[in-house]
C-alpha positions in Angstrom: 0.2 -2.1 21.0 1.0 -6.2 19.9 4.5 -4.8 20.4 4.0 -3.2 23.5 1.6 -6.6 24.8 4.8 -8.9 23.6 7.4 -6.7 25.7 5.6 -7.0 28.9 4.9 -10.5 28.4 8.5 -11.2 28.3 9.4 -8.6 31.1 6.7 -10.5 33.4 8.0 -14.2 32.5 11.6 -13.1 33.2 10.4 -11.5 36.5 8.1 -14.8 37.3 11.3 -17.4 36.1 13.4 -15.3 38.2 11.4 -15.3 41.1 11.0 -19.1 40.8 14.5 -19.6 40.7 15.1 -17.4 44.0 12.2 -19.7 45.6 13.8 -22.9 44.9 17.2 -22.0 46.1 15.6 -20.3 49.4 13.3 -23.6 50.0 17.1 -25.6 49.3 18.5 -23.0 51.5 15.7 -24.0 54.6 16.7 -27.7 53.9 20.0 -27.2 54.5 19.7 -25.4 57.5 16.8 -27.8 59.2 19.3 -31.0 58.8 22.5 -28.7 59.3 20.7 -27.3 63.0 19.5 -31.1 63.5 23.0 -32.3 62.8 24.5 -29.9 65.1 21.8 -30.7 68.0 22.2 -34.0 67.6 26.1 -33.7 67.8 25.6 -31.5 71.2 23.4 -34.5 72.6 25.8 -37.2 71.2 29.0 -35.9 72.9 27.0 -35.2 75.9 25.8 -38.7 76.0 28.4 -40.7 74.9 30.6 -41.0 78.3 27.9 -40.9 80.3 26.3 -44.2 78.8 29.3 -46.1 78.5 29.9 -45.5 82.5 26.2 -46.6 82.7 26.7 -49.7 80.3 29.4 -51.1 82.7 27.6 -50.1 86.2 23.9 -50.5 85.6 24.1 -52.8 82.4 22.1 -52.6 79.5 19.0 -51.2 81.8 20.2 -48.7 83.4 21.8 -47.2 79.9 17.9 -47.5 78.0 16.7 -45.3 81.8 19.3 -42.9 80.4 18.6 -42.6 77.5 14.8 -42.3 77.6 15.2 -39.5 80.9 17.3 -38.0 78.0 14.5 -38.1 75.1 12.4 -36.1 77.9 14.8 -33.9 78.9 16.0 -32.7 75.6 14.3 -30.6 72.7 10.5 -31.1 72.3 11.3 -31.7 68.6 13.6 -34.1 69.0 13.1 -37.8 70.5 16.1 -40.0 71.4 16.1 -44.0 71.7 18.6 -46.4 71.1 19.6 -49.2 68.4 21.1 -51.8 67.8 23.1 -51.9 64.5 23.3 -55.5 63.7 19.5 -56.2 65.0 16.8 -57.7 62.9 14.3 -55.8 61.8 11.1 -56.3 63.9 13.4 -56.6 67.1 12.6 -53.4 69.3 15.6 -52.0 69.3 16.2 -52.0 64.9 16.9 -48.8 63.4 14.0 -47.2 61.6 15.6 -47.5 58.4 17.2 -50.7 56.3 20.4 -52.2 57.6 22.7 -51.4 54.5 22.3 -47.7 55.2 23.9 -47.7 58.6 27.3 -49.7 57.2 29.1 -46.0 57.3 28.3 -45.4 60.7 30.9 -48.3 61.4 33.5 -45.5 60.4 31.6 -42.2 60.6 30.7 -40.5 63.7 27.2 -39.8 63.2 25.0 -39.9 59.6 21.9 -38.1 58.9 18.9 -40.3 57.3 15.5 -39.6 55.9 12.7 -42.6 56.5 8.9 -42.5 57.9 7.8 -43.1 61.7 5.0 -45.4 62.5 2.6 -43.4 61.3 3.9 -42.9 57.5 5.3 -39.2 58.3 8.4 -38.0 56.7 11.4 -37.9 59.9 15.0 -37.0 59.6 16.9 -39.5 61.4 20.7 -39.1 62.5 22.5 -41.6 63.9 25.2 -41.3 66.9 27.3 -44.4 67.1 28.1 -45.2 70.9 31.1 -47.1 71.4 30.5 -50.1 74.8 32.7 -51.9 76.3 32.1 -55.2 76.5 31.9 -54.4 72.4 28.5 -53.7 71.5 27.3 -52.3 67.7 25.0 -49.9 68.8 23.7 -46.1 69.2 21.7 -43.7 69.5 19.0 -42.4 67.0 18.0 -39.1 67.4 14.7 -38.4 65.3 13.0 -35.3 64.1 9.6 -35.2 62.7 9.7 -32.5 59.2 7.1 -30.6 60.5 9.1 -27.8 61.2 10.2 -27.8 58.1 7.4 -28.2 56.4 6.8 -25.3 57.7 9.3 -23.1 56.6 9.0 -24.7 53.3 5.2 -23.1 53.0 6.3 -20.1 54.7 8.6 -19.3 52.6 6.2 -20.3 49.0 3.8 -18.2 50.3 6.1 -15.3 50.1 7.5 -16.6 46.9 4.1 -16.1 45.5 3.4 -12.6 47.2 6.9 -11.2 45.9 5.8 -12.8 42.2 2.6 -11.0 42.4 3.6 -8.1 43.4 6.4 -8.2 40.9 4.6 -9.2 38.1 1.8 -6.6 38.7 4.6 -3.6 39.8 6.3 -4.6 36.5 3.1 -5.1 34.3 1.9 -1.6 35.3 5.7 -0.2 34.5 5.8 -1.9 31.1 2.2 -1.0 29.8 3.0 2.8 31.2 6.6 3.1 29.8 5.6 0.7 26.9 2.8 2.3 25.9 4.6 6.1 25.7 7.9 4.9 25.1 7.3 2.5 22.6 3.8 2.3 21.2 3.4 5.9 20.6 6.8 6.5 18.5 6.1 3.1 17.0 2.5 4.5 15.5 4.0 7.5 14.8 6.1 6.1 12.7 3.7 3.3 10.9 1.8 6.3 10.4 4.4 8.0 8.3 5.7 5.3 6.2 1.5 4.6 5.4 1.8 8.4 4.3 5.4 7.7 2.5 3.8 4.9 0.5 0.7 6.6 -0.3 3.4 9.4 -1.9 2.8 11.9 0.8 6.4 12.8 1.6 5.4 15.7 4.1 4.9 16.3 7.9 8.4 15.3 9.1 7.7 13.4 12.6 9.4 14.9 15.6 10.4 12.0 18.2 12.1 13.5 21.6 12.9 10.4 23.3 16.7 10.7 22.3 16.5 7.2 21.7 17.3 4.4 18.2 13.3 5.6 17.7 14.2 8.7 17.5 17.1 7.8 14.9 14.7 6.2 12.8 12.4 9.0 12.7 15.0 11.5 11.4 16.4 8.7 8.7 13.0 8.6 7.8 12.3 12.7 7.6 15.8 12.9 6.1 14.7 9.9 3.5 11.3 12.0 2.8 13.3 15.2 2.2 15.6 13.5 -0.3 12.9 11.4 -2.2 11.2 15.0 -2.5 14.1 16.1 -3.7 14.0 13.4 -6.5 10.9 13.5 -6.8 10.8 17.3 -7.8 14.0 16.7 -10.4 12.6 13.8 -12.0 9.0 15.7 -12.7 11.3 18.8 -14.2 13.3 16.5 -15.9 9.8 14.6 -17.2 8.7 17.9 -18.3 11.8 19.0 -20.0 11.8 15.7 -22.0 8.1 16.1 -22.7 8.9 19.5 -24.2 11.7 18.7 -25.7 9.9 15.5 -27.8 7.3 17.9 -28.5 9.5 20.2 -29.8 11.3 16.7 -32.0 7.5 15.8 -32.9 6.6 19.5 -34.5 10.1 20.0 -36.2 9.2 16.2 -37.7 6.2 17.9 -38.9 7.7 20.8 -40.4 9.8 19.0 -41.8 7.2 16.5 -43.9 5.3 19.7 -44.5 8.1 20.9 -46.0 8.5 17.7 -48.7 4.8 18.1 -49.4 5.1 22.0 -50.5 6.2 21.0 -54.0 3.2 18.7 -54.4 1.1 20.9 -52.8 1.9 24.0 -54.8 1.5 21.6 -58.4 -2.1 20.3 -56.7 -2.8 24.6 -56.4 -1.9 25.4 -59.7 -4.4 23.4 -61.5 -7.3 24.9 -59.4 -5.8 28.3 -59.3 -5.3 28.2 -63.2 -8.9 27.2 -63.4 -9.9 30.1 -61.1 -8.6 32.4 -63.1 -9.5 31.5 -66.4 -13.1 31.6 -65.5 -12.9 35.1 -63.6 -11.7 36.1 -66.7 -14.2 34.8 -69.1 -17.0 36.6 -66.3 -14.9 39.7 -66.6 -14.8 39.8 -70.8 -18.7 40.3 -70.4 -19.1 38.2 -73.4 -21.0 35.1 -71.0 -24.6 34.4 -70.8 -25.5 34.4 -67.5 -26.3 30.4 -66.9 -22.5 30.7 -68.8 -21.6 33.2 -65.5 -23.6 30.6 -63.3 -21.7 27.8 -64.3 -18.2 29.6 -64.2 -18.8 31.3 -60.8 -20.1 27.4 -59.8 -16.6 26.0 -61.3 -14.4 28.7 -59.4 -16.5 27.8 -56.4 -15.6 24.3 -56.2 -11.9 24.7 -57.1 -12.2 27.2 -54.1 -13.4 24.6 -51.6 -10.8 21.8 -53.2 -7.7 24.3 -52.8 -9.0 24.7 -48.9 -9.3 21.8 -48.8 -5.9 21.1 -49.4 -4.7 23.6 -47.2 -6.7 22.7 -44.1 -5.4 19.1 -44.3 -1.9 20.9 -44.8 -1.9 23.4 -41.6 -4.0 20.7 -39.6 -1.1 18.4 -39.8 1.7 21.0 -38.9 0.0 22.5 -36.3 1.0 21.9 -32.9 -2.0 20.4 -31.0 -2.1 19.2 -27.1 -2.1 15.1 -26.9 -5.6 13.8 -26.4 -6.6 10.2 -26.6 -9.8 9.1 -27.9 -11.6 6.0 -29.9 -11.0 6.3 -33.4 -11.7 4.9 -36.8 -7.9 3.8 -37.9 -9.3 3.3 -41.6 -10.4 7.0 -41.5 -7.1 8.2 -40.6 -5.5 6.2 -43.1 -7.3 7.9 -45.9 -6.6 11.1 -44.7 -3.0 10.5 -44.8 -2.8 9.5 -48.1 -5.0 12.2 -49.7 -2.3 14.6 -48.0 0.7 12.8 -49.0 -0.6 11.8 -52.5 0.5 14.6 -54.2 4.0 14.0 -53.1 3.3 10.1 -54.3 2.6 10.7 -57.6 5.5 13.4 -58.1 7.7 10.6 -57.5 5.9 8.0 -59.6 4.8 6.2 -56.4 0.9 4.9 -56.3 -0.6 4.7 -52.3 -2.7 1.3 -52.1 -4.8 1.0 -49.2 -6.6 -2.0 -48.5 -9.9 -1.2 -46.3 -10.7 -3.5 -43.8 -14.1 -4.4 -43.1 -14.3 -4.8 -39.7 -13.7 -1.0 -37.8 -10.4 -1.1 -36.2 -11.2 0.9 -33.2 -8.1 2.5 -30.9 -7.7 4.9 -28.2 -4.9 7.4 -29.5 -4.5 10.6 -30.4 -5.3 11.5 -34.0 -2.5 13.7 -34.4 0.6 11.8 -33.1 -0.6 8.2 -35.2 -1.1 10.1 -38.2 2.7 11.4 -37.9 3.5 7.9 -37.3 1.1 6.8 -40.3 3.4 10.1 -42.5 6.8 9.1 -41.7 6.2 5.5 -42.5 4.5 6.2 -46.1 6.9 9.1 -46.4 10.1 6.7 -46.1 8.8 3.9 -48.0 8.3 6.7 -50.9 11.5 7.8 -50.8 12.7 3.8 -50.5 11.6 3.7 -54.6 13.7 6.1 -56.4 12.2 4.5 -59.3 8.5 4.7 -57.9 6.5 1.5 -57.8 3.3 0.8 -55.0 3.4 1.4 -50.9 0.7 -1.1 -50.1 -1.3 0.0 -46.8 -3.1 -2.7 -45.0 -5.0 -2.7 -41.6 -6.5 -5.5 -39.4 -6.3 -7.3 -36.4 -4.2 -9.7 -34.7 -3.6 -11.6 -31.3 -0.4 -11.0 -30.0 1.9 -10.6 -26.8 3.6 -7.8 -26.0 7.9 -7.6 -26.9 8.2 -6.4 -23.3 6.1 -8.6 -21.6 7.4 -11.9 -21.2 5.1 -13.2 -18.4 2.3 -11.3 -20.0 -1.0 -12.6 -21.7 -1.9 -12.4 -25.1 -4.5 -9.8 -26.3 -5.9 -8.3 -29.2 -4.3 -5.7 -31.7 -5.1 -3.3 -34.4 -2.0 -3.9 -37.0 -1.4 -1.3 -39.5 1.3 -2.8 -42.5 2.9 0.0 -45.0 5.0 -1.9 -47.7 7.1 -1.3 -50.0 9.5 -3.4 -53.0 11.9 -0.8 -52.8 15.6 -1.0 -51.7 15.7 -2.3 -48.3 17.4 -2.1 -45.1 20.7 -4.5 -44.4 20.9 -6.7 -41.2 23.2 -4.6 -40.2 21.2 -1.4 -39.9 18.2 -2.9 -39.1 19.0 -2.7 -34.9 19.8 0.9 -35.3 16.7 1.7 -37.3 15.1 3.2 -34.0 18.1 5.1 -32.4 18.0 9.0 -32.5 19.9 10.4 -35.2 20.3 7.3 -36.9 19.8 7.5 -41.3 20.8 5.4 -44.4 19.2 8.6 -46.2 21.8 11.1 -48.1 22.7 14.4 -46.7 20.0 16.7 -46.5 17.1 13.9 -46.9 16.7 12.8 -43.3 17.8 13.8 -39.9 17.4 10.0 -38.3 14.2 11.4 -36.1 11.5 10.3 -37.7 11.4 6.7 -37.0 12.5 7.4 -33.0 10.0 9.9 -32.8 7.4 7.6 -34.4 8.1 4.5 -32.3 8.1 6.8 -28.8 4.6 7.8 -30.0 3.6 3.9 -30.7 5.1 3.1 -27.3 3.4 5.9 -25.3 0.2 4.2 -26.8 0.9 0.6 -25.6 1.7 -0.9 -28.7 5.6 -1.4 -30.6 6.5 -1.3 -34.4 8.4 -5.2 -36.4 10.5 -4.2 -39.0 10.4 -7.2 -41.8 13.6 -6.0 -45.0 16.1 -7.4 -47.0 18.5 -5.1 -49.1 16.9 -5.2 -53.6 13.1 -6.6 -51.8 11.8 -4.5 -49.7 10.2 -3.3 -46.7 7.2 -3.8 -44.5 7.2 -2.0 -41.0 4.3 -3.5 -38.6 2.5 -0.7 -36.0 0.7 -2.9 -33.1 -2.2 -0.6 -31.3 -3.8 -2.1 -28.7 -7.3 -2.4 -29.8 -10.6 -1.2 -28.3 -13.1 -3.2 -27.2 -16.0 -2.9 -29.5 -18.9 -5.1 -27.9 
């Protein structure tokens, strides 16, 4: 409606300026015609009264031409009065001209001259003067005056319908704009606020249907074919989501399988001790030769090997199996010492020794168990294979304030900050950019497929946090995970 309110605004001012331009050319226009009809009467008068006062001047004298003149002021037009003047009088002499003396030097050489000035009383009078040519010479005339009363007259006559015709413009028009403005233009005009308040919102249905055949109109079908297209997108881009969703899924298990497959040598040497205890002792209850707290105690001993061997193999399917992503608050330092009890076994067949240094304050983050402890796998798992002639992977966990890589104008905040490092044989300057691409591996053939460590930082991404690398080749490594940390007030 402001739109609609500012369009008949400006239709009404360029009615009313138009108006008032029309008025002050037709008030001009009576002005011109008041002294064009005076000067033309006064002409009529003159050339009528010119012979017949020069005859008079030489018979009667200057007497019988002022009884002329004034039988001719009564005779002629109520509006206008006749007397004469002399042109080179004084003024205060009777017979002066109404107005100064410099203002009659043109009548010398013109044949009459048409002059504003006031009568006795103050009022406004056109005055035209008839020079009169006498013989013996005499600068005189006549002056033939004609009160603006008339005009005045016309002038009012014709503001008065100056100000009817703006009125009844500017109302006619006003109703016109606020009807056609208000269907016209206000109602597409919400219409289509309407629908790009639903477009923002991400409603990208109920196409609008203008039938003004107007640039509205136009605008509405951009916008509908706009809302089609962005649909359009929108549907590709959430199948496309999906498919890369399942797709890293399907990267993040086959990561899995693949560290469960390293850990099925050390797992099947952590089996064999139990199982060989298992059986020995089903054997010695079998012989029939125990006493039975002997029995007791071997059924207790093949009991507890039990538990320990599924034990092992819980922790062992728990980590391959495939698991929907849920986030909650958990204990980093728990999940830590999970990781190495499962990966021990593969430590200590290659001489290696896991070192974890606990924390004492809980480092509290929302994640999902899951996906951190395949980060937490491939990070201990690499720096094993980074000593072929073993030697310590030191684990540390804390906190730490820091600003996120991405954000540059962003503010600093607090971070869980788990460290796994390593003095084995390093990563060149060279490699170190590349460490993250897909596909990318310093490994041998058969030892690494280059996913782990793009798998690991997309799962460290997705939870708000990045991972530092810190190597040089013969000293080492030390790969940084930043989780954002939970508030634990």
């Amino acid at each position: 409606m402001r739109l609609t309110a500012k369009l008949i605004t400006i239709f009404m001012l360029g009615n009313v300026v138009l108006a008032a331009i029309y008025g002050y050319l037709a008030v001009q226009r009576e002005v011109r015609l008041f002294e064009q009809n005076a000067a033309e009467e006064a002409q009529r008068l003159g050339l009528a009264l010119d012979e017949v006062l020069a005859e008079t001047w030489l018979r009667s004298g200057f007497e019988g031409m002022l009884d002329v003149v004034r039988k001719a002021s009564h005779e002629g037009l109520q509006q206008t009065r006749i007397r004469w003047v002399d042109f080179d009088s004084q003024p205060g002499d009777p017979f002066s001209p109404a107005v100064p003396a410099e203002q009659l030097t043109r009548v010398a050489i013109e044949q009459h001259l048409v002059l504003y000035a006031s009568d006795v009383k103050g009022s406004p009078t056109l005055r035209i003067y008839w020079p009169v040519h006498l013989k013996p010479e005499r600068k005189g005339g006549l002056e033939f005056s004609r009160t603006l009363a008339e005009l005045d007259e016309h002038k009012a006559d014709t503001m008065r319908r100056m100000v009817l015709l703006i009125g009844g413009m500017v109302l006619l028009s006003g109703l016109l704009a606020a009807v056609l403005g208000v269907h016209m233009v206000g109602r597409p005009l919400r219409e289509l606020i309407e629908k790009t308040r639903r477009m923002a919102g991400g409603d990208l249905q109920g196409p609008i249907d203008l039938r003004s055949h107007d640039e509205l109109a136009e605008l509405a079908d951009s916008l509908n074919g706009m809302c089609a297209q962005l649909a359009a997108s929108q549907k590709k881009i959430q199948e496309e989501a999906a498919a890369r969703v399942a797709t890293m899924e399907q990267l993040r298990h086959a990561d899995r399988l693949k560290t469960v497959g390293r850990l099925a040598g050390g797992i099947a040497h952590e089996l064999g001790t139990p199982l060989n205890v298992v059986s020995g002792r089903a054997g010695l209850i079998e012989s029939g030769k125990l006493s039975p707290d002997e029995i007791n105690q071997s059924a207790a001993a093949i009991r507890s090997e039990a538990n320990k061997m599924t034990r092992i193999i819980r922790q062992l399917l728990d980590f391959a199996r495939r698991n929907a992503p849920h986030k909650a608050a958990i204990d980093l330092r728990a999940l830590i010492r999970q990781t190495v009890d499962l990966l021990g076994s593969l430590a200590t067949a290659r001489n290696v020794s896991l070192d974890f240094v606990i924390s004492d304050a809980p480092p509290l983050v929302a994640a999902d168990a899951g996906q951190i402890q395949q980060v937490l796998t491939n990070l201990i798992v690499n720096a094993i294979q980074a000593l072929p002639d073993g030697g310590p992977v030191e684990i540390t966990i804390g906190r730490r304030m820091a600003r996120a890589v991405e954000a540059t104008a962003g503010g600093v905040q607090s971070y869980c900050v788990i460290e796994v490092k390593d003095q084995g044989v390093g990563i060149t300057a060279e490699d170190r950019p590349h460490l993250f691409e897909p596909f990318f591996t310093t490994k041998k053939v058969g030892e690494g497929t280059g996913l782990g460590l793009s798998i690991a930082y997309g799962i460290v991404q997705e939870h708000g946090g990045w991972i530092d690398v810190v190597s040089r080749p013969g000293e080492g490594s030390c790969f940084t995970v930043f989780l954002p940390a939970e508030d634990q007030s």
